[in-house]
C-alpha positions in Angstrom: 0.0 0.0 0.0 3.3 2.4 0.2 6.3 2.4 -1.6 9.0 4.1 -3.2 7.0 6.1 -7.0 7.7 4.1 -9.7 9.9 6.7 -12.4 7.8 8.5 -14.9 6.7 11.4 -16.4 3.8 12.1 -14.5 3.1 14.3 -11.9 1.9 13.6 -8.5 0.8 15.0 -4.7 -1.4 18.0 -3.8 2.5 20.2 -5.2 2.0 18.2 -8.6 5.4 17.9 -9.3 6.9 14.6 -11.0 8.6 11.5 -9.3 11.5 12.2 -7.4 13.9 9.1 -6.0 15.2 10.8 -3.0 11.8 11.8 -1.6 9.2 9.1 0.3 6.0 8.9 -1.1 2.4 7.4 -0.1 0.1 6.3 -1.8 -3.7 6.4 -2.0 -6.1 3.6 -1.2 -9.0 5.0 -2.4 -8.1 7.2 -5.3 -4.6 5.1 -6.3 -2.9 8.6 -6.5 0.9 9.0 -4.9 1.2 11.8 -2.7 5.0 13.1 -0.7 5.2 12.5 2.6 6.7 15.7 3.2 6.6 18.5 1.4 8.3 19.2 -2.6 11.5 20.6 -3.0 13.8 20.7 -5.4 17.5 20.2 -4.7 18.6 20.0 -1.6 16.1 22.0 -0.3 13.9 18.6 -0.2 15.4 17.5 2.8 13.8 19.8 5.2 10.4 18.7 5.9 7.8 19.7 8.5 4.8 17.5 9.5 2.4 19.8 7.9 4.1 19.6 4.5 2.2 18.2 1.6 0.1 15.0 3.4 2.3 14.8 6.6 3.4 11.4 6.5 6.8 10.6 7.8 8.6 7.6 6.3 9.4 5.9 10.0 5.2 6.4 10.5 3.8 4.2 7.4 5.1 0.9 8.7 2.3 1.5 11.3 -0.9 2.4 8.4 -3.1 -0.1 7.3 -5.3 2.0 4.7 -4.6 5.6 4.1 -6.9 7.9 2.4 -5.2 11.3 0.8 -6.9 14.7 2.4 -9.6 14.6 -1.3 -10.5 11.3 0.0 -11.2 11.4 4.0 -14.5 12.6 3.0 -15.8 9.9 1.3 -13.8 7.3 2.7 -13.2 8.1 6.3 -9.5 9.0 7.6 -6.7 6.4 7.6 -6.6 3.6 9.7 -3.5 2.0 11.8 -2.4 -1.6 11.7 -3.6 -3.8 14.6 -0.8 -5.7 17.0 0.2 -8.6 16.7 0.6 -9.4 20.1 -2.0 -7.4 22.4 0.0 -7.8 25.2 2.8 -5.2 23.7 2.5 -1.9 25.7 1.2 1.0 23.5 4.2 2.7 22.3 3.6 5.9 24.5 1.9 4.5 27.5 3.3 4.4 31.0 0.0 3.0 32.4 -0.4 0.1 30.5 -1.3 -2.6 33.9 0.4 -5.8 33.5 1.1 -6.5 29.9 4.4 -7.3 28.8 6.8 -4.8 28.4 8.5 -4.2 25.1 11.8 -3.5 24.5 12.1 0.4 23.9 8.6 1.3 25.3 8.6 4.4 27.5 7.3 2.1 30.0 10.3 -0.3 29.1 12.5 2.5 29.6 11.3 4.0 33.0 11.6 0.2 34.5 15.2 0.1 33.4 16.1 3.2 35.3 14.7 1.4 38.6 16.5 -1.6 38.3 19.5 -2.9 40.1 22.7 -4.0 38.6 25.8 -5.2 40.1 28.4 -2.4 39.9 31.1 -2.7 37.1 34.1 -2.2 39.1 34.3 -6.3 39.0 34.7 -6.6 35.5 36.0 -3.1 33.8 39.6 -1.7 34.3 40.1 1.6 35.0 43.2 2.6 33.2 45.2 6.0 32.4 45.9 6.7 28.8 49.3 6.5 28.9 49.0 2.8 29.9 47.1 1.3 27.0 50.2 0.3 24.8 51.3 -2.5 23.1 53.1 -4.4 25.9 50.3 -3.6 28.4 47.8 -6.0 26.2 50.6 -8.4 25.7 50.9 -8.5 29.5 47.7 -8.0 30.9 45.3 -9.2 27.5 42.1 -7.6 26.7 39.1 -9.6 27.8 38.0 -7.0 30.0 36.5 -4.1 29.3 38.8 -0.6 30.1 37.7 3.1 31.2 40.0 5.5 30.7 38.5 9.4 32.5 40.8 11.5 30.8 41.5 11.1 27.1 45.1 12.3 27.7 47.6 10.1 26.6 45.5 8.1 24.5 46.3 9.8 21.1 42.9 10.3 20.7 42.1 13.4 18.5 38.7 14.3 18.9 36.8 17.9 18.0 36.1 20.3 21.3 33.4 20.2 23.4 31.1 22.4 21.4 31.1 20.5 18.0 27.7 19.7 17.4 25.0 17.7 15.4 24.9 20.6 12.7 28.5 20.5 12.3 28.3 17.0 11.9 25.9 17.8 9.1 28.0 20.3 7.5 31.1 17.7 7.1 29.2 14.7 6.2 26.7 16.2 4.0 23.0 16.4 4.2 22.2 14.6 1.0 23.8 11.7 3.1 21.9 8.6 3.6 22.1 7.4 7.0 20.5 4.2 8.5 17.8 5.3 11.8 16.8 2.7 14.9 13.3 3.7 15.8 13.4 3.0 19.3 10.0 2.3 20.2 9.6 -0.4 17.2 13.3 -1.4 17.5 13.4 -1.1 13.8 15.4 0.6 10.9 14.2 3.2 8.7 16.1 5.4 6.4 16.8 9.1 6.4 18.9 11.9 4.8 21.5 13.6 7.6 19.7 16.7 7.1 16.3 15.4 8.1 18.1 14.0 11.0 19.9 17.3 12.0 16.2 19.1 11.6 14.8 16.3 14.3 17.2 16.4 16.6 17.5 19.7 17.2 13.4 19.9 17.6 11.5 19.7 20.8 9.2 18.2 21.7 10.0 15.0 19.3 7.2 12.9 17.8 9.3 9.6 18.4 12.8 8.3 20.2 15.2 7.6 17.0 18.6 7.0 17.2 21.7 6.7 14.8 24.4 4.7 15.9 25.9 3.5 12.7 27.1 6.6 10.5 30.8 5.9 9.3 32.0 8.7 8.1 35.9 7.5 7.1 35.3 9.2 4.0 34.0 12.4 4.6 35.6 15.4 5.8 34.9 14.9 9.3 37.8 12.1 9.0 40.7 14.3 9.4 39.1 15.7 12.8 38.7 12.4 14.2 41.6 9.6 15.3 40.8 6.3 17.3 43.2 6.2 20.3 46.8 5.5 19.4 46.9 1.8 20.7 44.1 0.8 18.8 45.7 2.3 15.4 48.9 0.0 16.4 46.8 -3.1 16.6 44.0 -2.8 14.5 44.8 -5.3 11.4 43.0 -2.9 9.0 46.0 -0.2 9.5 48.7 -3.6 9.9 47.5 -5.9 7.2 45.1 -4.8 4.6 47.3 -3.7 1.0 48.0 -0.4 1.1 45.4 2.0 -1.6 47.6 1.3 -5.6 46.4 1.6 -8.8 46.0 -1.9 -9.4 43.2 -3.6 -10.7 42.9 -6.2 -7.9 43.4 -3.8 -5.4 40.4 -4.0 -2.8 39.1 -1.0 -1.1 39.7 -0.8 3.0 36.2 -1.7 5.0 35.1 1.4 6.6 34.4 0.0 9.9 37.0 2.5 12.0 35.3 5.6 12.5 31.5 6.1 13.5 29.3 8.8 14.5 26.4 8.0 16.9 23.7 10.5 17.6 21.4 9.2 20.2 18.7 12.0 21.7 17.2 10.9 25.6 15.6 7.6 26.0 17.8 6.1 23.3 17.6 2.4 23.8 20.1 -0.1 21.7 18.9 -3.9 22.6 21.7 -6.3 23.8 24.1 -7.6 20.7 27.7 -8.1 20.1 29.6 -6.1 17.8 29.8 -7.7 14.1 33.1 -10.2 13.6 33.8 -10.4 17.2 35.2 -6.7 17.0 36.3 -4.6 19.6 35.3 -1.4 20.4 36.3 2.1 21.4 33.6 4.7 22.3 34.4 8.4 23.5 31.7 10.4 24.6 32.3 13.8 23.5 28.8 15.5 24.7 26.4 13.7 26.9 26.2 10.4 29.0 26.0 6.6 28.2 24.8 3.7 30.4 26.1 0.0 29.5 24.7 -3.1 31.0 27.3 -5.5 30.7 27.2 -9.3 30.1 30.9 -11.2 30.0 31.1 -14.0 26.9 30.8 -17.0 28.7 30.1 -20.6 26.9 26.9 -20.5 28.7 26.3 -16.7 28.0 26.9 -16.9 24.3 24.4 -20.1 24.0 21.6 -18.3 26.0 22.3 -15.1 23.7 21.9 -17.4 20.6 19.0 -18.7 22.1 17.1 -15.4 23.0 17.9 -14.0 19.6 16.0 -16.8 17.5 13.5 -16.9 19.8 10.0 -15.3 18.4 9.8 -12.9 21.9 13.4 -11.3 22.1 11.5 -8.2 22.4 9.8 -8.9 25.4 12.6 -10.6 27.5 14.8 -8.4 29.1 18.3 -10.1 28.3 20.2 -9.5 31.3 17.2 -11.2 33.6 18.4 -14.4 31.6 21.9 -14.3 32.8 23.4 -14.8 36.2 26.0 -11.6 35.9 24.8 -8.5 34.2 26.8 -5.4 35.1 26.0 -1.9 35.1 28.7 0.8 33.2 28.0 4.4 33.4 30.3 6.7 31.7 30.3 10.1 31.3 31.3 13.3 28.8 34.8 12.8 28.2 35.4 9.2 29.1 36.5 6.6 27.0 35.5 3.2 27.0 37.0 0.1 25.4 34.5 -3.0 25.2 36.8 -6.5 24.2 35.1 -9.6 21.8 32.4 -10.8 22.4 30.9 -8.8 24.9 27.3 -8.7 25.1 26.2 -5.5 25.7 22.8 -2.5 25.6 23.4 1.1 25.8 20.9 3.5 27.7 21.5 6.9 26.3 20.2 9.6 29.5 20.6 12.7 27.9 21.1 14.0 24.1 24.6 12.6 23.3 27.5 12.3 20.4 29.9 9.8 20.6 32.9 9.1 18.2 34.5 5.4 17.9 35.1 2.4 16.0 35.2 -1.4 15.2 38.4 -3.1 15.1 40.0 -6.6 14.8 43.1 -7.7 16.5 45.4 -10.5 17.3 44.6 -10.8 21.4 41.5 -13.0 20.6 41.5 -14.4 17.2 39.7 -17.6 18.4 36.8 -15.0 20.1 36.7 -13.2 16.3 36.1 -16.0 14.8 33.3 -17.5 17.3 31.5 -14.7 17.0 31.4 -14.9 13.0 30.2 -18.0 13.1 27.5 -17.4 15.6 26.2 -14.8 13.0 26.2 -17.2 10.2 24.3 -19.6 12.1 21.6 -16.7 13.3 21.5 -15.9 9.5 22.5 -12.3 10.0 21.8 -10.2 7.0 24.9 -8.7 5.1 24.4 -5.2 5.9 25.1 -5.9 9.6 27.8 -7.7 9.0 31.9 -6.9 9.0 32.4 -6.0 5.4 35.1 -7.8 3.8 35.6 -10.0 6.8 36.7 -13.1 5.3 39.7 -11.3 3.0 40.7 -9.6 5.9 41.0 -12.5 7.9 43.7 -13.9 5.0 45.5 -10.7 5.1 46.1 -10.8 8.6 47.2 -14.4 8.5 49.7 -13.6 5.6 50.9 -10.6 7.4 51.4 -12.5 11.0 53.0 -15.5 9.1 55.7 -12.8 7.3 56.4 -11.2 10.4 57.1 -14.7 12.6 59.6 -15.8 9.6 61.3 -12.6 10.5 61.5 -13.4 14.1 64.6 -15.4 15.9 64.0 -19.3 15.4 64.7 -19.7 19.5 62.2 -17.4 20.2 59.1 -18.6 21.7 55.3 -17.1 20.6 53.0 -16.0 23.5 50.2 -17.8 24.4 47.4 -16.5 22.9 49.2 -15.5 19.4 49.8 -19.5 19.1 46.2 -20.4 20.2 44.8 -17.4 17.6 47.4 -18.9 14.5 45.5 -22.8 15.6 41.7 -21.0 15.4 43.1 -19.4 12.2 44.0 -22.5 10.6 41.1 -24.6 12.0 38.5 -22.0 10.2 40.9 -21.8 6.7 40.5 -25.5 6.7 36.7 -25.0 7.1 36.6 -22.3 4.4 38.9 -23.7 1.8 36.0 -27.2 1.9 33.5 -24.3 0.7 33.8 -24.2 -2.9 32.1 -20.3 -2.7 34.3 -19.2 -0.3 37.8 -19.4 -3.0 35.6 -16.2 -4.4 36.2 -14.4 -1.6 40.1 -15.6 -1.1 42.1 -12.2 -2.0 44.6 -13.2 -5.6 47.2 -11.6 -3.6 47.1 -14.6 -1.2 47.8 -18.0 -1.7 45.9 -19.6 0.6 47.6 -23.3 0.4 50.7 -21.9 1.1 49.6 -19.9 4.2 47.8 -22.7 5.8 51.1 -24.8 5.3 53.3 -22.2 6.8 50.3 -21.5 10.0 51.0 -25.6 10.1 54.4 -25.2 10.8 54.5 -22.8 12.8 52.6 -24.4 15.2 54.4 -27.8 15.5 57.3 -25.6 15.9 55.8 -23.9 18.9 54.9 -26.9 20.2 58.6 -28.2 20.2 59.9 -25.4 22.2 57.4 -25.6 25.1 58.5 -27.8 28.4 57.0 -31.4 28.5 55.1 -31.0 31.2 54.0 -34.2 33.2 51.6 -34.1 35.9 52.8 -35.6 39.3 50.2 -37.2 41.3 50.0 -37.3 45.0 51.5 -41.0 45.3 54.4 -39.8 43.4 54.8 -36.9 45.0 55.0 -38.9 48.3 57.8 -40.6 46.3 59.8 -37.2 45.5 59.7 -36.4 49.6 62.8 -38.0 51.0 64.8 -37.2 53.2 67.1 -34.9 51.5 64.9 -33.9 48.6 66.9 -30.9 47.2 68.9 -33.1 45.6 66.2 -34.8 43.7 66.3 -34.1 40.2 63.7 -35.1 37.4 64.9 -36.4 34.0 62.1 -36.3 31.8 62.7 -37.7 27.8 59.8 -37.7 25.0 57.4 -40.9 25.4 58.6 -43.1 22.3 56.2 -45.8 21.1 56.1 -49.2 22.9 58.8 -51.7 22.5 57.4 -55.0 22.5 59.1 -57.4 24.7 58.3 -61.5 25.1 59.2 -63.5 27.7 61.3 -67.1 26.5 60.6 -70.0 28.1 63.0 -71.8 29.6 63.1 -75.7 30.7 64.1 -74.1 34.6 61.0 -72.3 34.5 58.6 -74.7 33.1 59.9 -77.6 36.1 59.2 -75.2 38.9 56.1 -73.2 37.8 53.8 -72.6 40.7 50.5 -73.5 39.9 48.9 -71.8 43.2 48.9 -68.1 41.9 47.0 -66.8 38.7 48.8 -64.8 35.4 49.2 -61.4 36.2 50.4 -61.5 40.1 53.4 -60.5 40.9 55.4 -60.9 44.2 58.6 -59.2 45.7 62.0 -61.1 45.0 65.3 -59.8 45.7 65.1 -56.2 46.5 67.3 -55.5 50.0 69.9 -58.0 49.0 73.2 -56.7 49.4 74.4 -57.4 45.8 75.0 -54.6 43.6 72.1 -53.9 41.9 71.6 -53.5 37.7 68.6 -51.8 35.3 68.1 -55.5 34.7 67.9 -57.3 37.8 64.8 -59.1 38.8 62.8 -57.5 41.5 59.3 -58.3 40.7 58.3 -61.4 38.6 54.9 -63.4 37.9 53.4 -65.6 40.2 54.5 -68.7 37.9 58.0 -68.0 37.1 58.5 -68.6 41.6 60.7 -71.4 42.0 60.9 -73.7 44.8 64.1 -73.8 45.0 65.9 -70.3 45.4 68.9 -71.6 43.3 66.6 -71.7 40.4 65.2 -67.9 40.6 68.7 -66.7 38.9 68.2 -69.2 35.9 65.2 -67.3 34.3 66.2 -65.9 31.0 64.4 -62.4 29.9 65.2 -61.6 26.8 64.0 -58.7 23.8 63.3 -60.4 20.7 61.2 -62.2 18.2 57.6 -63.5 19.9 57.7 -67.1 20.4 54.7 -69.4 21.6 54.4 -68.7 25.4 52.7 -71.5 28.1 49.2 -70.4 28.8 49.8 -70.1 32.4 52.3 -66.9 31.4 50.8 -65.3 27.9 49.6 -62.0 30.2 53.2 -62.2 32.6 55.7 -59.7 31.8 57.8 -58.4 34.6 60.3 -55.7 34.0 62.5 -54.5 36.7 63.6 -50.9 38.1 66.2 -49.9 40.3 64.7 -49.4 43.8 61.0 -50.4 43.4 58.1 -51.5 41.3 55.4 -53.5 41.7 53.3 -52.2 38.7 51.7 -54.3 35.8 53.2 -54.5 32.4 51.6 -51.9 30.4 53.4 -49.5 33.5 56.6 -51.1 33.6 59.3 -48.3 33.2 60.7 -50.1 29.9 57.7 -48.9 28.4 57.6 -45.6 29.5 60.7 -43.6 29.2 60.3 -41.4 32.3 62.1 -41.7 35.1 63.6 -40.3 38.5 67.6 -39.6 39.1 68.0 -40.4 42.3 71.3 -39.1 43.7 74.0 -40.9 45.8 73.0 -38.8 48.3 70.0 -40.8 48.8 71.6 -44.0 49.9 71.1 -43.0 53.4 69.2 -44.1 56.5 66.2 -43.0 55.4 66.7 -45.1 52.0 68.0 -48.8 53.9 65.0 -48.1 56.2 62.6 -48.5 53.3 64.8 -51.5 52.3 64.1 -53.0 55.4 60.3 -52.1 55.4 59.6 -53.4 52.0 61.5 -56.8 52.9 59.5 -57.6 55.7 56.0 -56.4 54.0 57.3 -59.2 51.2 58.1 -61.6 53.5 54.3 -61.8 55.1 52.8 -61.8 51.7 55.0 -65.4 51.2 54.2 -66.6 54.5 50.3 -66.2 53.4 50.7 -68.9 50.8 47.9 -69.7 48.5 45.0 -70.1 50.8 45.6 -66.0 50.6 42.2 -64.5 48.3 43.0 -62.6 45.5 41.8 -59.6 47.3 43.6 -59.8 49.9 47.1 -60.4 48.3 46.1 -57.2 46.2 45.9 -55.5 49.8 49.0 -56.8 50.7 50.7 -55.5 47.8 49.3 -52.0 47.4 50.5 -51.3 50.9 53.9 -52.8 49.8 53.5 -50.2 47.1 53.0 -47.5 49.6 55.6 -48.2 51.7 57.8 -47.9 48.5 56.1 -45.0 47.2 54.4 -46.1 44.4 51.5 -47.9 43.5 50.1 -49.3 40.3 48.7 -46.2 38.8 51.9 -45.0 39.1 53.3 -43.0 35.8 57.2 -42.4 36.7 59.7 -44.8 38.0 62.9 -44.1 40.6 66.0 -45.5 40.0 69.3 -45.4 41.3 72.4 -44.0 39.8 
């Protein structure tokens, strides 16, 4: 029933003029004529429109008509009529009294509750910082997951006009034939108008309706010059460090104009909760007015429940921070600055007529966020104006430039932490991409993709060589490490190699004096505290069967590392390897298998050592004088506090042995 006139010769409206692109029209239901919304005027001159012009039909008020009748027609036809609601429940618009319906999101009566209510204070979760401390090697120290409020813009290298710049001057750098993109607040909706239109309402009182602009980039206007994001974001914003600087070349691509925005928001300015497009970060400075934030960290669980409240069909009456355990209240005043991290889910209350400069930027301090974030939006279908422009080719620039500057870099040098994890999240979503056959359009022919995901490949197994093994000591063990002169315990620790795989040969000794009374896989304590010298090889632990009755035997048994040859069932599953001081483990923990172990020092052969000898001889001793009527519970018993009084038991993962 309204749209933009169809081109033609024509002429239209009450002014009879002919059809004009630039200006909003409405038509007729009764007589089919096309009438301007706001009064005719040629050139620029068209812009400024007062309700009384022509019909008096703003563009942001059709969405709510359901039949309109031009002024020639209301007297036939009655005057026009307004859409019903959807949902009855939804306060009116201006109502403050509207019982106990369901608030919508941007109501007047939305607004006043959110003034009332309590929210924990930010200082938990937002930095306070000085401008001279935002460098480099403060977010290399100290990250930025948090978001920072710096009071004072001094020392940022933020360049920003005086206090007195206004709205009009805003108009008079940008243009007012410029087309800028309007939130009405009430509806939470977009609708389109010209900067000077804007500039007329927002210096009007009283205002008809609550709009907002909050996404004017101006990077190629003349307001540019006056306006630089704070020096630390220039440094690390991969736009300024990555993307091809401007050449005459065909190929060349233009930069995304993401950096520098202009948000006008007059009182009761509501933006709903959402996270900045790509995962960006932010920078806003408040040059005239106030800004609340309510705050909502990017958990697992808080990212899910945003997903979930975005698709659902009432986002507009659930208040998103009720959903949430933490939400967290940030109010910032004329001159502050404020720096909001990825992924942060956020709403702004604006409490007064405000402009604020700032700008979207991606960095290398949370690739992996970035990246989540862009992928939430493909899922919740986001359309493309609300998206990072030229996100994916920026993304290949940046890993082409990081991959450049690490070949620069010393081959000893080690990469911090959250550059190596951001390189792994890089290459996990190239691999993604490159299985897309649509995404090789978007690939940059200054990149060659195969040979920056082969380089991100290396890179990263080349990290990973340089970091410590790191093996986790559990409390047995550590009960192991605390002797009695422990400082001059030393750990050895070598790469795990793959198994070696050992078989046991039979021997005719064995097989004459097997003893039948224990099952395959027991093991019982030999030779430990005898005086001889002990080797690596000697045979401290060995299965149940290989006991023979006659202790001259015990030395005959051959263990030997070769070729598998057919074993007697009673000893397929018994393999006993030996260690130095102790073990009573089972085979898939014997220390020939694992190549960790302990270097105990000569100091250790005191007391406190032949003590333990003693100990562990006479805790053997019992578990032979128990003989076979012993259950196989009980002779597990026995041996596990054999094991403690050694210091290890079977989960045991690292082995002591004696130099």
């Amino acid at each position: 029933w309204y749209k933009m006139a169809a081109e033609g010769d024509n002429l239209y409206c009450i002014c009879k003029q002919p059809y004009d692109g630039d200006q909003f029209m409405i038509e007729c239901n009764a007589c089919k004529d096309w009438f301007h919304g706001s009064a005719y005027r040629a050139g620029s001159e068209a812009l400024f429109s007062t309700p009384s012009s022509c019909v008096g039909i703003q563009e942001h008020q059709a969405s709510d008509i359901d039949t309109y009748h031009c002024p020639a027609c209301v007297k036939d036809h009655g005057p026009l009529t307004l859409k019903k609601r959807r949902n009855w429940l939804r306060h009116n618009y201006s109502d403050l009294n509207s019982g106990k319906k369901v608030i919508h999101s941007g109501t007047l009566a939305f607004i006043s509750h959110l003034k009332k209510k309590k929210f924990k204070n930010c200082v938990a979760i937002v930095k306070l910082a000085e401008g001279n401390d935002l460098t480099l090697e403060y977010f290399e120290c100290s990250g930025f997951n948090n978001p920072i409020l710096v009071q004072e813009k001094s020392g940022l290298g933020l360049k920003v006009p005086s206090n007195d710049f206004t709205v009009a001057d805003v108009e008079r750098l940008v243009g007012s034939l410029r087309d800028i993109d309007v939130i009405d607040v009430a509806r939470q909706g977009d609708l389109r108008m010209k900067l000077g239109q804007w500039s007329e309402y927002y210096e009007s009182k009283p205002r008809h309706a609550v709009l907002n602009v909050i996404s004017l980039e101006f990077s190629d206007t003349e307001l540019s010059p006056l306006i630089d994001p704070p020096a630390v974001v220039r440094q690390m914003d991969w736009i300024n460090c990555h993307w091809p600087p401007q050449s005459s070349d065909t190929d060349w691509l233009p930069r995304p104009q993401v950096q520098k925005y202009c948000l006008m928001s007059v009182e009761n300015s509501y933006t709903d909760f959402h996270v900045d497009f790509g995962g960006t970060s932010v920078w806003y400075h408040v040059l005239r007015g106030e800004k609340i934030f309510y705050l909502i960290p990017p958990t697992t669980e808080n990212i899910q429940k945003y997903e979930k409240w975005v698709l659902s069909a009432s986002q507009s009456e659930v208040f998103f921070g009720d959903q949430v355990r933490d939400c967290y209240k940030c109010h910032i005043h004329q001159g502050n600055t404020l720096f909001i991290p990825t992924g942060w889910i956020h709403a702004v209350l604006t409490p007064v007529d405000s402009l604020v400069f700032g700008g979207n930027f991606l960095h290398s301090f949370n690739i992996g966020g970035q990246l989540m974030i862009s992928n939430l939006e493909q899922r919740l279908q986001t359309p493309e104006k609300f998206l990072h422009p030229d996100y994916d080719q920026l993304n290949w620039f940046a890993a082409a430039g990081l991959v450049k500057q690490l070949r620069a870099k010393e081959e000893n040098s080690v990469l911090p932490k959250y550059l190596t994890q951001g390189l792994q999240s890089l290459l996990h979503q190239f691999n993604r991409w490159m299985k897309n056959k649509e995404h090789f359009k978007l690939i940059p022919q200054t990149v060659n993709p195969e040979e920056i995901v082969q380089s991100l490949k290396y890179i990263i197994l080349n990290e990973k060589k340089k970091q410590p093994l790191q093996v986790e000591v559990s409390k047995e063990e550590q009960h192991t490490m605390e002797l009695s002169n422990s400082n001059d315990l030393s750990l050895k620790i070598k790469i795990k190699k793959a198994p070696v795989d050992f078989t046991y040969l039979e021997t005719p000794e064995l097989s004459d004096f097997e003893d039948t009374d224990h099952k395959d896989g027991d093991y019982t304590y030999l030779d430990l505290c005898e005086d001889e010298k002990m080797k690596d090889s000697d045979e401290l632990w060995k299965p149940a069967g290989a006991l023979s009755k006659s202790p001259s035997k015990r030395d005959s048994t051959n263990w030997n590392i070769g070729k598998r040859k057919r074993q007697k069932p009673s000893m397929q599953k018994s393999l006993a390897y030996t260690s130095a001081k102790l073990s009573k483990v089972s085979p898939e923990q014997s220390p020939m298998l694992q190549d960790h172990s302990y270097i105990l020092p000569q100091s250790a052969q005191s007391s406190s050592y032949h003590v333990n000898q003693r100990r562990a001889k006479d805790a053997a001793s019992s578990i032979e004088k128990l003989g076979p009527s012993v259950t196989k519970r009980k002779a597990s018993t026995a041996k596990q506090r054999l094991g403690k009084i050694l210091g290890l038991d079977k989960s045991a993962s690292v082995f002591v042995s004696r130099q």
